[in-house]
C-alpha positions in Angstrom: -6.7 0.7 -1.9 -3.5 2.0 -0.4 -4.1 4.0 3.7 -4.0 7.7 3.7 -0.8 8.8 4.3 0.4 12.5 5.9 2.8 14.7 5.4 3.8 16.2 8.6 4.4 20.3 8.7 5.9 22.7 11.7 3.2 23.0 13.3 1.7 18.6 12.7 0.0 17.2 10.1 -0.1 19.4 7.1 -0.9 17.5 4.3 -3.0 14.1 3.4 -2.7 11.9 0.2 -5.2 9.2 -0.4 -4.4 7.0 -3.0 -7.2 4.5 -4.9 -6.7 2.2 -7.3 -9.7 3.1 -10.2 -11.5 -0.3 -10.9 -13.5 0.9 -14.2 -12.6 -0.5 -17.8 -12.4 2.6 -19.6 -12.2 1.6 -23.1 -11.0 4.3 -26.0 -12.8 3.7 -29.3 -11.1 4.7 -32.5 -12.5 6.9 -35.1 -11.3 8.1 -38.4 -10.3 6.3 -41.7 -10.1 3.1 -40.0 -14.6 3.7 -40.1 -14.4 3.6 -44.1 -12.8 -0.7 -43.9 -13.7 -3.6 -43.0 -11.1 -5.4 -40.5 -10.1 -8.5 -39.8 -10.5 -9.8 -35.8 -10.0 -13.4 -34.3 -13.0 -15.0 -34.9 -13.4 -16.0 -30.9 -13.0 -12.2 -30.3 -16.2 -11.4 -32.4 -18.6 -14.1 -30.7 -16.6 -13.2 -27.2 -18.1 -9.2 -28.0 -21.3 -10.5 -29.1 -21.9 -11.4 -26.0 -20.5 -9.6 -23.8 -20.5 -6.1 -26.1 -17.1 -4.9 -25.2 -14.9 -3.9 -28.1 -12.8 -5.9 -30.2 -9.3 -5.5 -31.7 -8.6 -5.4 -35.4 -5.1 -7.0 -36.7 -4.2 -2.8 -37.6 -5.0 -1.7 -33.7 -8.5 -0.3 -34.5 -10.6 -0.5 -30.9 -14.5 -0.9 -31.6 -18.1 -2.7 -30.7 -18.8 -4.4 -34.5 -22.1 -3.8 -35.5 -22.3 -3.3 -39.0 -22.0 -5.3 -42.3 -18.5 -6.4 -42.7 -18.8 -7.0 -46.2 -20.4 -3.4 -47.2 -16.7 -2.1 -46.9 -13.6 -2.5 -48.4 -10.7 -4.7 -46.6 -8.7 -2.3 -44.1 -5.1 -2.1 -46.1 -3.5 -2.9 -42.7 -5.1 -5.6 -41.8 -4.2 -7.1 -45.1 -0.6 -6.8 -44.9 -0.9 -8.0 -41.5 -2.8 -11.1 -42.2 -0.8 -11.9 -45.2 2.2 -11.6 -42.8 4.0 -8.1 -44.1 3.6 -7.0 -40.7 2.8 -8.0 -37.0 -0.1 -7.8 -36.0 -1.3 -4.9 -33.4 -4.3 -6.7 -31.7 -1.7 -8.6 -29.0 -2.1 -11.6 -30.6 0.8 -13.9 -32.3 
């Protein structure tokens, strides 16, 4: 966390900033299309949110918690082209 600073006026201190730095992991969760497919995620990532229930990355960028039945849903169109190398992949990974 950075001091309050002041921003002196004619007549002394006018103003005051205070800066802080937000510590929360604020995580945005995607919702649409990408709900109707299945996606593919490292392997490591899905036992990683197992445990600790924070949301994974698909290959295509989705952001969720997995909780459902994988194979219930058609393979996300994305994440195929991406795993059979047509694209790169949008999870940060190589």
């Amino acid at each position: 966390m950075r001091p309050m600073t002041t921003t002196p006026g004619p007549a002394g201190p006018a103003t005051s900033t205070l800066e802080r730095t937000q510590t929360d992991t604020e995580y945005r969760t995607d919702h649409g299309d990408h709900e109707r497919f299945s996606h593919y995620v490292r392997k490591e990532k899905i036992v990683e949110s197992a445990v600790t229930g924070e949301p994974v990355t698909a290959l295509c960028g989705k952001i969720w918690v997995p909780g459902r039945d994988p194979k219930r849903f058609p393979v996300c169109p994305m994440c195929k082209e991406i795993y059979e190398g047509l694209r790169p992949p949008a999870d940060g990974g190589d």
